[in-house]
N, C-alpha and C positions, 0 to 999 in steps of 0.2 A: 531543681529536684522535683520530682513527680510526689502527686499524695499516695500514699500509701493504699493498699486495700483496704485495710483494717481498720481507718480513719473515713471513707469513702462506704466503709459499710455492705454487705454481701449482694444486698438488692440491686446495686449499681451493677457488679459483676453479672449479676443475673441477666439484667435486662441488656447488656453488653450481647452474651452470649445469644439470647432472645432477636437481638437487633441482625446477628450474624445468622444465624440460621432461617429469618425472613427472608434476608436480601438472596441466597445461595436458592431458597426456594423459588423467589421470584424470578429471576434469572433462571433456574431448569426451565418455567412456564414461559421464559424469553419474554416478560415484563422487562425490558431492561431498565427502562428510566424510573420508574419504581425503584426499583432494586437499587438503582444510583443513589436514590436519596436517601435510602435507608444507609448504603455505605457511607453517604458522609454524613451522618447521624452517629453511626459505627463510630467512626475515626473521632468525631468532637469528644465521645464518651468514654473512650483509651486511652484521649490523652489525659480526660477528667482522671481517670483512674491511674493512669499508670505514669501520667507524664511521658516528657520526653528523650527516656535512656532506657526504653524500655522493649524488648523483642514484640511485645503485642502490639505496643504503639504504631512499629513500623512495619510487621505486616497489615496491620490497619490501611495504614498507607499505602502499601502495596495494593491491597486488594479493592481501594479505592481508585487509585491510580490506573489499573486493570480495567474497574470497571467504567471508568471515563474513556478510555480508551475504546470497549466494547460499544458503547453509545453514539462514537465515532465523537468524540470531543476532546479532538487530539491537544489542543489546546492546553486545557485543563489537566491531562495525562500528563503533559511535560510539567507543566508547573507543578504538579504533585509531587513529582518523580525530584523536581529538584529541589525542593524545599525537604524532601525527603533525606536526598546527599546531604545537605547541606547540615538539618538535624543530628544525622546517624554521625557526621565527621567531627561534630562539635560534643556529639555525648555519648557516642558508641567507639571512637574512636577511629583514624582515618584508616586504620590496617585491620579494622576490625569486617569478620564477613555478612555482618548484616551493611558495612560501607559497602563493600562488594557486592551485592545484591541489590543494594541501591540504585548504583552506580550501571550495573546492568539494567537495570530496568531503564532509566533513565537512557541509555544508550539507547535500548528495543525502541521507543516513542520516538526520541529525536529520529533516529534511520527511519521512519514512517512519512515525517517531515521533507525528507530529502537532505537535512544537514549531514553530509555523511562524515568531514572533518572531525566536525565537532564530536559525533557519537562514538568515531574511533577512537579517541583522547579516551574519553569514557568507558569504552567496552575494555580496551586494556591496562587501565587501572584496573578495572572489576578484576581481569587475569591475573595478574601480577598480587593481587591482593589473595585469592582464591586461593593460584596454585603454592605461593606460600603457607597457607592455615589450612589447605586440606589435601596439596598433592593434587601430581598430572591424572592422577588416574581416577578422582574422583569423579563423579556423577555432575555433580554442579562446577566442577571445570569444564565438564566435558559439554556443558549445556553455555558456557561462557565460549569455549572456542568457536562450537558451532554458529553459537549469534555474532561472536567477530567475523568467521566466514563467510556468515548470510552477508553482510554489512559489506565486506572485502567484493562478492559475488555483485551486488546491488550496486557499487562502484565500479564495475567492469574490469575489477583486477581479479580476473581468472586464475590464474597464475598463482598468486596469494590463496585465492580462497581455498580452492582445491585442495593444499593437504590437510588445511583446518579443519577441513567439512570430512574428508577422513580420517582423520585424527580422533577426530567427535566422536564417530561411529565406529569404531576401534573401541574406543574408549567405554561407549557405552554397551556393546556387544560382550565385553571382555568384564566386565566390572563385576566385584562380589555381587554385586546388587544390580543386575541389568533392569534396565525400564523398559518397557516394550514400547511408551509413549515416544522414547527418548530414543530408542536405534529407530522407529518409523518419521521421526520430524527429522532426521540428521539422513535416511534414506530418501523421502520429498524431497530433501533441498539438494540433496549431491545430486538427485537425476534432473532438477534445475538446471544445475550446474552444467551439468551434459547437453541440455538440451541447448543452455545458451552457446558453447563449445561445436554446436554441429554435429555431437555423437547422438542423433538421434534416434538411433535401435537402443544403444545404450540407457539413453534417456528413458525408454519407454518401458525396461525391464524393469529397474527402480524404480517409475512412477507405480507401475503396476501394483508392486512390490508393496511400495508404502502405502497403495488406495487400500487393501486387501488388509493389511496391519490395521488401517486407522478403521474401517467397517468394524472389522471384528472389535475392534476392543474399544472401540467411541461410538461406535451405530451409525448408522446410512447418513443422518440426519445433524450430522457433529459439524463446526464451522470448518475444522482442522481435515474432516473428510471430502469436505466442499471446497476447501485448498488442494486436496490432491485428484479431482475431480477435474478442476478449471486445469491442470497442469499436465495431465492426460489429454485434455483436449487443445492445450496449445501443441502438443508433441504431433498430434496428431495433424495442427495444422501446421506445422512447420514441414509436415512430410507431404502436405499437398491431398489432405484428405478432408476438404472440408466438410463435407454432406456427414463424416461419423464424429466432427468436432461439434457441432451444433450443439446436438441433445447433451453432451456434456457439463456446454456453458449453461444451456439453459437449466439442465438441474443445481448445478454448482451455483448460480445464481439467484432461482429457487428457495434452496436451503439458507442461502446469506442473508437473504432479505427475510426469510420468515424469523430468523437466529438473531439477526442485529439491524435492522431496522433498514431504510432506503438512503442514507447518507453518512456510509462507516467506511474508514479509508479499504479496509476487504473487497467490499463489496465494488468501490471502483476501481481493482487492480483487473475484476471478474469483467465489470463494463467495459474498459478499454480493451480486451483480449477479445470480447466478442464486439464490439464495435471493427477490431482491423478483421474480422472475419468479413460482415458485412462490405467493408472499404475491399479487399483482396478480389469480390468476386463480380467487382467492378462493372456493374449495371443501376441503370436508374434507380430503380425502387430498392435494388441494398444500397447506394450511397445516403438515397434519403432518411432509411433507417441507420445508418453510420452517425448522419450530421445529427440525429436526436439522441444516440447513444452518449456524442460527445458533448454537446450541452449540457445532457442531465449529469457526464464527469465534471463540468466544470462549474455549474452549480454547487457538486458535493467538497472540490479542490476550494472551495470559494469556503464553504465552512467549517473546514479543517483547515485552511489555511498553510496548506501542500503549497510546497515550491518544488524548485530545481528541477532536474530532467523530466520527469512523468509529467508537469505542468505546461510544459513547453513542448513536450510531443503531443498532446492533446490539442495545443492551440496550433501548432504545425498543421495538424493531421485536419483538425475542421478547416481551416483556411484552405487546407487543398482543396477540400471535396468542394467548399463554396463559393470555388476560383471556377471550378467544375462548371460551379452549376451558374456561375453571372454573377454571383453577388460580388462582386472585385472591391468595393470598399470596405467591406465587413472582412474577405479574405485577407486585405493588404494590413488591413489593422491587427488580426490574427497572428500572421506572418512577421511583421515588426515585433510584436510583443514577445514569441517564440525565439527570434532573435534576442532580444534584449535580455531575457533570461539565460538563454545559452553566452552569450558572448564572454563572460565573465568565469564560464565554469568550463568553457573547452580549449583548445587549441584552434590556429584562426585557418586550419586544415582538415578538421574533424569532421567526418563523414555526414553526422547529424547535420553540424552546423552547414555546410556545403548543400545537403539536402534543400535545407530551408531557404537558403538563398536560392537556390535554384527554382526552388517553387514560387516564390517571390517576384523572381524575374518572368516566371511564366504567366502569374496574374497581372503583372504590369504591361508586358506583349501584349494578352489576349485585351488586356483592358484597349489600349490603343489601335488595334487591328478591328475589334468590334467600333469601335467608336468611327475610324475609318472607312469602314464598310458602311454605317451606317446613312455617314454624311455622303458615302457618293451617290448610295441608294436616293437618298433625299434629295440629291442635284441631277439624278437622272429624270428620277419622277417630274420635277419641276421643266428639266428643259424636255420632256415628252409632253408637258403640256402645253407647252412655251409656241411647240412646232403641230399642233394641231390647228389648222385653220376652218374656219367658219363661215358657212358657206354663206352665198349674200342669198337674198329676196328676188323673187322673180321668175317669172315664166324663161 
Protein backbone atom coordinates (compact mmCIF):
# COMPACT_ATOMS: atom_id res chain seq x y z
CA UNK A 1 0.00 0.00 0.00
CA UNK A 2 1.30 3.54 -1.00
CA UNK A 3 1.33 6.47 1.80
CA UNK A 4 -1.30 8.48 1.52
CA UNK A 5 -1.20 12.31 0.61
CA UNK A 6 -2.56 13.38 3.53
CA UNK A 7 0.10 11.63 5.65
CA UNK A 8 2.97 12.77 2.92
CA UNK A 9 1.69 16.29 3.50
CA UNK A 10 0.74 18.92 0.53
CA UNK A 11 4.49 20.16 0.09
CA UNK A 12 5.44 16.80 -1.25
CA UNK A 13 2.63 17.01 -3.91
CA UNK A 14 3.80 20.35 -4.67
CA UNK A 15 7.26 19.94 -5.43
CA UNK A 16 5.95 16.56 -7.38
CA UNK A 17 4.14 18.85 -9.53
CA UNK A 18 7.29 21.44 -9.53
CA UNK A 19 9.66 18.50 -10.48
CA UNK A 20 7.04 17.73 -13.60
CA UNK A 21 6.69 20.89 -15.12
CA UNK A 22 10.86 21.49 -14.96
CA UNK A 23 11.60 18.45 -16.69
CA UNK A 24 8.45 19.13 -19.76
CA UNK A 25 10.38 22.60 -19.73
CA UNK A 26 13.75 21.28 -20.11
CA UNK A 27 12.98 18.92 -22.71
CA UNK A 28 11.00 21.99 -24.99
CA UNK A 29 14.65 23.67 -24.63
CA UNK A 30 15.91 19.84 -25.73
CA UNK A 31 18.10 19.76 -22.47
CA UNK A 32 17.28 16.18 -22.64
CA UNK A 33 19.60 14.53 -19.98
CA UNK A 34 18.46 17.26 -17.59
CA UNK A 35 15.26 16.65 -18.06
CA UNK A 36 16.00 12.79 -17.59
CA UNK A 37 17.20 13.40 -14.21
CA UNK A 38 14.61 15.37 -13.07
CA UNK A 39 12.18 12.54 -14.36
CA UNK A 40 13.62 9.97 -12.31
CA UNK A 41 13.64 12.43 -9.33
CA UNK A 42 9.71 12.57 -10.52
CA UNK A 43 9.15 8.88 -10.31
CA UNK A 44 11.23 8.34 -6.81
CA UNK A 45 8.66 11.16 -5.36
CA UNK A 46 5.14 9.39 -6.76
CA UNK A 47 6.06 6.42 -5.64
CA UNK A 48 6.93 8.44 -2.15
CA UNK A 49 3.52 9.81 -2.36
CA UNK A 50 1.29 7.60 -4.10
CA UNK A 51 2.96 4.15 -3.91
CA UNK A 52 2.46 1.63 -6.11
CA UNK A 53 -1.34 1.15 -7.25
CA UNK A 54 -1.54 4.22 -8.06
CA UNK A 55 -2.43 6.08 -11.95
CA UNK A 56 0.23 8.88 -11.06
CA UNK A 57 2.73 6.40 -10.07
CA UNK A 58 2.59 4.84 -13.56
CA UNK A 59 2.40 7.67 -15.63
CA UNK A 60 5.43 8.64 -13.74
CA UNK A 61 6.86 5.68 -15.21
CA UNK A 62 5.79 6.26 -18.31
CA UNK A 63 6.98 9.41 -18.75
CA UNK A 64 10.35 8.34 -17.37
CA UNK A 65 10.48 5.36 -19.52
CA UNK A 66 9.68 8.02 -22.56
CA UNK A 67 12.14 10.03 -21.51
CA UNK A 68 15.04 7.26 -21.50
CA UNK A 69 14.11 6.32 -24.45
CA UNK A 70 14.40 10.14 -26.03
CA UNK A 71 18.13 10.24 -24.67
CA UNK A 72 18.57 7.14 -26.77
CA UNK A 73 18.99 4.85 -23.44
CA UNK A 74 17.20 2.18 -24.87
CA UNK A 75 18.37 0.10 -22.21
CA UNK A 76 17.02 1.72 -19.34
CA UNK A 77 13.53 2.44 -21.40
CA UNK A 78 12.85 -1.40 -21.55
CA UNK A 79 13.69 -1.96 -18.01
CA UNK A 80 11.46 0.83 -16.93
CA UNK A 81 8.76 -0.21 -19.09
CA UNK A 82 9.04 -3.79 -17.56
CA UNK A 83 9.15 -3.27 -14.00
CA UNK A 84 6.32 -0.96 -14.96
CA UNK A 85 4.04 -4.35 -16.36
CA UNK A 86 5.11 -6.05 -13.91
CA UNK A 87 4.05 -3.34 -10.97
CA UNK A 88 0.68 -2.38 -12.87
CA UNK A 89 -0.26 -6.53 -13.12
CA UNK A 90 0.47 -7.13 -9.39
CA UNK A 91 -1.52 -3.76 -8.15
CA UNK A 92 -3.51 -2.50 -10.91
CA UNK A 93 -4.66 -5.47 -12.02
CA UNK A 94 -3.51 -7.66 -15.17
CA UNK A 95 -6.94 -6.63 -17.36
CA UNK A 96 -6.62 -3.39 -16.00
CA UNK A 97 -5.88 -0.37 -18.79
CA UNK A 98 -3.16 1.15 -17.18
CA UNK A 99 -1.80 -3.03 -17.69
CA UNK A 100 -2.46 -2.09 -21.07
CA UNK A 101 -0.67 0.91 -21.61
CA UNK A 102 2.10 -0.72 -19.91
CA UNK A 103 2.33 -3.41 -21.83
CA UNK A 104 2.18 -1.13 -24.86
CA UNK A 105 4.83 0.90 -24.03
CA UNK A 106 6.99 -1.83 -23.17
CA UNK A 107 6.15 -3.32 -26.72
CA UNK A 108 7.12 0.27 -28.56
CA UNK A 109 10.98 -0.15 -26.62
CA UNK A 110 11.44 -3.70 -27.22
CA UNK A 111 10.36 -3.24 -31.35
CA UNK A 112 13.22 -0.42 -31.14
CA UNK A 113 15.54 -3.43 -30.05
CA UNK A 114 14.79 -5.51 -32.91
CA UNK A 115 13.06 -8.28 -30.37
CA UNK A 116 10.17 -8.29 -32.52
CA UNK A 117 8.68 -12.01 -31.03
CA UNK A 118 8.87 -10.81 -27.97
CA UNK A 119 7.06 -7.29 -28.45
CA UNK A 120 4.26 -8.90 -30.38
CA UNK A 121 3.33 -11.13 -27.21
CA UNK A 122 3.21 -7.75 -25.60
CA UNK A 123 1.53 -5.43 -28.14
CA UNK A 124 -1.39 -7.96 -28.08
CA UNK A 125 -2.11 -8.32 -24.64
CA UNK A 126 -2.10 -4.51 -24.64
CA UNK A 127 -5.12 -5.17 -27.56
CA UNK A 128 -6.85 -7.66 -26.16
CA UNK A 129 -6.93 -5.82 -22.76
CA UNK A 130 -7.84 -2.29 -24.35
CA UNK A 131 -10.41 -3.42 -26.82
CA UNK A 132 -12.26 -5.19 -23.96
CA UNK A 133 -12.32 -1.80 -21.39
CA UNK A 134 -12.79 0.66 -24.05
CA UNK A 135 -13.95 -0.91 -27.48
CA UNK A 136 -12.67 -1.11 -31.28
CA UNK A 137 -13.38 2.04 -31.78
CA UNK A 138 -11.61 3.93 -29.34
CA UNK A 139 -8.78 6.21 -29.85
CA UNK A 140 -6.13 4.26 -27.65
CA UNK A 141 -7.11 0.95 -29.51
CA UNK A 142 -6.72 2.54 -32.36
CA UNK A 143 -3.12 3.78 -31.24
CA UNK A 144 -2.58 0.02 -30.04
CA UNK A 145 -3.47 -1.46 -33.51
CA UNK A 146 -1.45 1.00 -35.23
CA UNK A 147 1.90 0.17 -33.12
CA UNK A 148 1.02 -3.88 -33.66
CA UNK A 149 1.11 -2.82 -37.35
CA UNK A 150 4.13 -0.71 -37.19
CA UNK A 151 5.70 -3.92 -35.45
CA UNK A 152 3.94 -6.53 -38.04
CA UNK A 153 5.34 -3.83 -41.07
CA UNK A 154 9.02 -3.77 -39.17
CA UNK A 155 8.94 -7.75 -39.34
CA UNK A 156 8.25 -7.71 -42.98
CA UNK A 157 4.83 -9.26 -42.72
CA UNK A 158 3.19 -6.73 -45.16
CA UNK A 159 0.40 -8.73 -45.47
CA UNK A 160 -0.54 -8.41 -41.52
CA UNK A 161 0.28 -5.02 -41.21
CA UNK A 162 -1.64 -3.40 -43.85
CA UNK A 163 -5.26 -3.74 -42.60
CA UNK A 164 -4.00 -2.75 -39.09
CA UNK A 165 -2.40 0.27 -40.26
CA UNK A 166 -5.86 1.04 -41.88
CA UNK A 167 -7.88 -0.05 -39.48
CA UNK A 168 -5.83 2.62 -37.10
CA UNK A 169 -6.71 5.25 -39.50
CA UNK A 170 -10.39 4.48 -39.84
CA UNK A 171 -10.55 4.42 -36.55
CA UNK A 172 -8.87 7.48 -35.77
CA UNK A 173 -10.48 9.59 -38.65
CA UNK A 174 -14.06 8.32 -37.67
CA UNK A 175 -13.70 8.61 -33.83
CA UNK A 176 -16.13 11.02 -31.58
CA UNK A 177 -12.89 12.54 -30.72
CA UNK A 178 -10.56 12.48 -33.79
CA UNK A 179 -6.75 13.47 -33.05
CA UNK A 180 -5.21 15.04 -35.79
CA UNK A 181 -1.71 13.66 -34.07
CA UNK A 182 -3.27 10.36 -34.34
CA UNK A 183 -4.85 10.02 -38.21
CA UNK A 184 -1.00 11.88 -39.28
CA UNK A 185 1.32 9.00 -37.33
CA UNK A 186 -1.20 6.19 -38.70
CA UNK A 187 -0.91 8.25 -42.38
CA UNK A 188 3.45 8.32 -42.14
CA UNK A 189 3.27 4.76 -41.47
CA UNK A 190 0.63 3.34 -44.02
CA UNK A 191 2.70 5.51 -46.79
CA UNK A 192 5.70 3.32 -45.26
CA UNK A 193 3.99 0.65 -45.66
CA UNK A 194 3.69 1.52 -49.50
CA UNK A 195 6.62 2.49 -49.95
CA UNK A 196 8.21 -0.84 -48.61
CA UNK A 197 5.31 -2.73 -51.03
CA UNK A 198 6.77 -0.76 -54.14
CA UNK A 199 3.68 1.53 -54.44
CA UNK A 200 5.78 4.32 -54.54
CA UNK A 201 3.41 7.23 -56.03
CA UNK A 202 1.17 5.83 -53.57
CA UNK A 203 3.90 6.17 -50.93
CA UNK A 204 4.51 9.60 -51.83
CA UNK A 205 0.77 11.12 -51.53
CA UNK A 206 0.68 9.90 -47.71
CA UNK A 207 3.95 10.86 -47.01
CA UNK A 208 3.15 14.15 -48.19
CA UNK A 209 0.17 14.11 -46.69
CA UNK A 210 1.29 13.27 -43.17
CA UNK A 211 4.64 15.97 -43.58
CA UNK A 212 1.98 18.81 -44.10
CA UNK A 213 -0.29 17.42 -40.89
CA UNK A 214 2.80 17.10 -38.75
CA UNK A 215 4.30 21.08 -39.94
CA UNK A 216 1.12 22.49 -39.20
CA UNK A 217 0.24 21.06 -35.91
CA UNK A 218 4.01 20.14 -34.26
CA UNK A 219 6.18 22.84 -36.23
CA UNK A 220 8.98 22.43 -38.84
CA UNK A 221 11.28 21.55 -36.05
CA UNK A 222 9.23 18.51 -34.13
CA UNK A 223 11.14 14.99 -34.12
CA UNK A 224 7.78 13.41 -35.49
CA UNK A 225 8.11 15.88 -38.49
CA UNK A 226 11.78 15.05 -38.94
CA UNK A 227 10.22 11.28 -39.24
CA UNK A 228 8.18 12.18 -42.16
CA UNK A 229 10.91 14.25 -43.65
CA UNK A 230 13.60 11.35 -43.74
CA UNK A 231 10.40 9.19 -45.25
CA UNK A 232 9.79 11.65 -48.11
CA UNK A 233 13.33 11.28 -48.94
CA UNK A 234 13.61 7.52 -48.88
CA UNK A 235 10.39 7.58 -51.30
CA UNK A 236 12.06 9.65 -53.17
CA UNK A 237 15.21 7.53 -53.37
CA UNK A 238 13.58 4.54 -54.03
CA UNK A 239 12.17 6.32 -57.26
CA UNK A 240 15.81 7.08 -58.42
CA UNK A 241 15.86 10.71 -57.52
CA UNK A 242 18.59 11.07 -55.44
CA UNK A 243 19.96 14.78 -56.00
CA UNK A 244 15.91 15.90 -54.30
CA UNK A 245 16.58 12.94 -51.47
CA UNK A 246 19.69 14.75 -50.11
CA UNK A 247 18.44 17.93 -48.48
CA UNK A 248 15.67 15.95 -47.10
CA UNK A 249 17.93 13.68 -45.01
CA UNK A 250 20.01 16.42 -44.24
CA UNK A 251 17.32 18.47 -42.74
CA UNK A 252 15.60 15.50 -41.00
CA UNK A 253 18.93 14.77 -39.61
CA UNK A 254 19.47 18.37 -38.60
CA UNK A 255 16.29 18.59 -36.57
CA UNK A 256 17.18 14.84 -34.77
CA UNK A 257 20.32 15.65 -33.56
CA UNK A 258 19.48 19.23 -32.46
CA UNK A 259 16.02 17.46 -30.66
CA UNK A 260 17.73 14.24 -29.15
CA UNK A 261 21.13 14.40 -29.18
CA UNK A 262 23.97 12.40 -31.67
CA UNK A 263 23.32 8.68 -30.24
CA UNK A 264 19.32 8.05 -30.17
CA UNK A 265 18.00 5.01 -31.93
CA UNK A 266 15.86 7.96 -34.46
CA UNK A 267 18.54 9.51 -35.37
CA UNK A 268 20.28 6.16 -36.64
CA UNK A 269 17.33 4.95 -38.60
CA UNK A 270 18.04 8.69 -40.47
CA UNK A 271 22.06 7.72 -40.76
CA UNK A 272 21.62 4.47 -42.27
CA UNK A 273 18.99 5.80 -45.05
CA UNK A 274 21.53 8.46 -45.95
CA UNK A 275 24.37 6.41 -45.70
CA UNK A 276 22.74 3.80 -48.59
CA UNK A 277 22.20 7.17 -50.40
CA UNK A 278 25.86 7.81 -50.47
CA UNK A 279 26.56 3.64 -50.99
CA UNK A 280 23.84 3.78 -54.24
CA UNK A 281 25.71 6.46 -56.13
CA UNK A 282 28.59 4.35 -56.03
CA UNK A 283 31.96 6.54 -56.35
CA UNK A 284 34.85 7.05 -54.31
CA UNK A 285 34.37 9.88 -52.20
CA UNK A 286 30.34 8.77 -51.55
CA UNK A 287 31.71 5.28 -50.50
CA UNK A 288 34.02 6.99 -48.18
CA UNK A 289 31.41 9.07 -46.83
CA UNK A 290 29.05 5.82 -46.61
CA UNK A 291 31.93 3.76 -44.51
CA UNK A 292 31.96 6.94 -41.85
CA UNK A 293 28.21 7.06 -41.88
CA UNK A 294 28.17 3.47 -40.91
CA UNK A 295 30.66 3.40 -38.19
CA UNK A 296 29.20 6.31 -36.43
CA UNK A 297 25.78 3.68 -36.76
CA UNK A 298 27.52 1.17 -35.16
CA UNK A 299 29.12 3.19 -32.43
CA UNK A 300 25.48 4.35 -31.68
CA UNK A 301 23.82 0.29 -32.15
CA UNK A 302 26.96 -0.42 -29.73
CA UNK A 303 25.04 2.00 -26.95
CA UNK A 304 21.70 1.06 -27.37
CA UNK A 305 22.54 -2.29 -27.67
CA UNK A 306 20.33 -2.86 -31.08
CA UNK A 307 20.25 -6.27 -32.46
CA UNK A 308 18.65 -8.22 -35.15
CA UNK A 309 18.27 -7.13 -38.77
CA UNK A 310 19.17 -3.25 -38.81
CA UNK A 311 22.50 -4.51 -36.93
CA UNK A 312 23.45 -6.91 -39.45
CA UNK A 313 22.69 -4.76 -42.40
CA UNK A 314 25.00 -2.21 -41.10
CA UNK A 315 27.69 -4.66 -40.66
CA UNK A 316 26.83 -6.38 -44.23
CA UNK A 317 26.75 -2.84 -45.91
CA UNK A 318 30.41 -1.49 -44.29
CA UNK A 319 32.05 -4.95 -45.11
CA UNK A 320 30.91 -4.36 -48.59
CA UNK A 321 32.24 -1.04 -49.22
CA UNK A 322 35.57 -2.08 -47.36
CA UNK A 323 35.91 -5.17 -49.40
CA UNK A 324 35.59 -2.23 -51.96
CA UNK A 325 38.18 -0.46 -50.78
CA UNK A 326 41.09 -3.52 -49.79
CA UNK A 327 40.65 -3.71 -46.36
CA UNK A 328 39.52 -7.62 -46.73
CA UNK A 329 40.10 -8.55 -43.06
CA UNK A 330 38.16 -5.95 -41.52
CA UNK A 331 35.44 -6.82 -44.46
CA UNK A 332 35.59 -10.57 -43.78
CA UNK A 333 35.21 -10.01 -40.09
CA UNK A 334 32.24 -7.61 -40.78
CA UNK A 335 30.60 -10.06 -43.10
CA UNK A 336 31.05 -13.20 -40.58
CA UNK A 337 29.32 -11.28 -37.84
CA UNK A 338 26.34 -10.14 -40.22
CA UNK A 339 26.10 -13.74 -40.93
CA UNK A 340 25.99 -14.78 -37.41
CA UNK A 341 23.23 -12.44 -36.53
CA UNK A 342 21.26 -13.29 -39.40
CA UNK A 343 21.57 -17.09 -39.37
CA UNK A 344 19.20 -17.66 -36.55
CA UNK A 345 16.44 -15.15 -37.56
CA UNK A 346 15.98 -16.07 -41.38
CA UNK A 347 15.61 -18.84 -43.68
CA UNK A 348 18.83 -20.48 -45.00
CA UNK A 349 17.41 -19.00 -48.63
CA UNK A 350 16.63 -15.50 -47.71
CA UNK A 351 17.59 -12.95 -49.90
CA UNK A 352 19.51 -10.84 -47.09
CA UNK A 353 21.11 -13.73 -45.93
CA UNK A 354 22.29 -14.95 -49.79
CA UNK A 355 23.17 -11.32 -50.10
CA UNK A 356 25.78 -11.50 -47.50
CA UNK A 357 27.30 -14.73 -48.51
CA UNK A 358 27.74 -13.52 -51.63
CA UNK A 359 29.54 -10.60 -50.70
CA UNK A 360 31.61 -12.63 -48.49
CA UNK A 361 32.65 -14.71 -51.30
CA UNK A 362 33.53 -11.70 -53.14
CA UNK A 363 36.06 -10.32 -50.36
CA UNK A 364 37.50 -13.66 -50.08
CA UNK A 365 38.09 -13.98 -54.35
CA UNK A 366 39.28 -10.54 -54.38
CA UNK A 367 41.36 -11.23 -51.16
CA UNK A 368 43.25 -14.20 -53.08
CA UNK A 369 43.36 -12.75 -56.67
CA UNK A 370 45.00 -9.49 -55.32
CA UNK A 371 47.45 -11.52 -53.25
CA UNK A 372 48.04 -13.59 -56.57
CA UNK A 373 48.64 -10.56 -58.56
CA UNK A 374 50.77 -9.58 -56.34
CA UNK A 375 53.32 -12.34 -55.84
CA UNK A 376 53.55 -12.67 -59.69
CA UNK A 377 54.27 -9.01 -59.80
CA UNK A 378 57.09 -9.70 -57.29
CA UNK A 379 58.54 -12.88 -59.33
CA UNK A 380 58.37 -10.92 -62.36
CA UNK A 381 60.30 -8.08 -60.94
CA UNK A 382 62.85 -10.32 -59.50
CA UNK A 383 63.40 -12.55 -62.53
CA UNK A 384 63.70 -8.92 -64.81
CA UNK A 385 66.38 -8.37 -62.50
CA UNK A 386 67.74 -11.83 -62.50
CA UNK A 387 68.19 -11.43 -66.51
CA UNK A 388 69.88 -7.98 -66.58
CA UNK A 389 73.52 -8.48 -67.19
CA UNK A 390 76.44 -6.45 -66.32
CA UNK A 391 78.65 -5.38 -68.58
CA UNK A 392 82.46 -6.36 -67.67
CA UNK A 393 85.56 -3.73 -67.67
CA UNK A 394 87.48 -2.86 -70.56
CA UNK A 395 88.31 -1.10 -73.62
Amino acid sequence: MGTSQMQVGPELIEELEELEAAAIELAGEHRLQEANELWKRHLDLARVIYGDAHEKTFAAMNALGESHFTVGDLPSAVATFRLAVELSERNMGPDSITTATMNQGLGNMLSCTGAYAETETFMRRALDIMTRERGISHNDTAGIIHDLGLLLMRNDDYSGAEPLLRQALEIFEESHEPTATGIATATHTLGNLLLLKGDFEGAQVLMQEALQAREEILGSDHTDTALSVRMLGDILCARGDLIAAEPLYLRALAIQERALGPCHPQLAHMLFDYALVFERRDTKADDLAAVELFRRLLDIYKTTHCTGFRLSYVHSHLGRLLGNQGFFDEAEQLLLRALEILLPLTDPDDEDLVWVQEQLAIVRNNRVAIKEWTESQSASSTSSQMCISVPSGGA
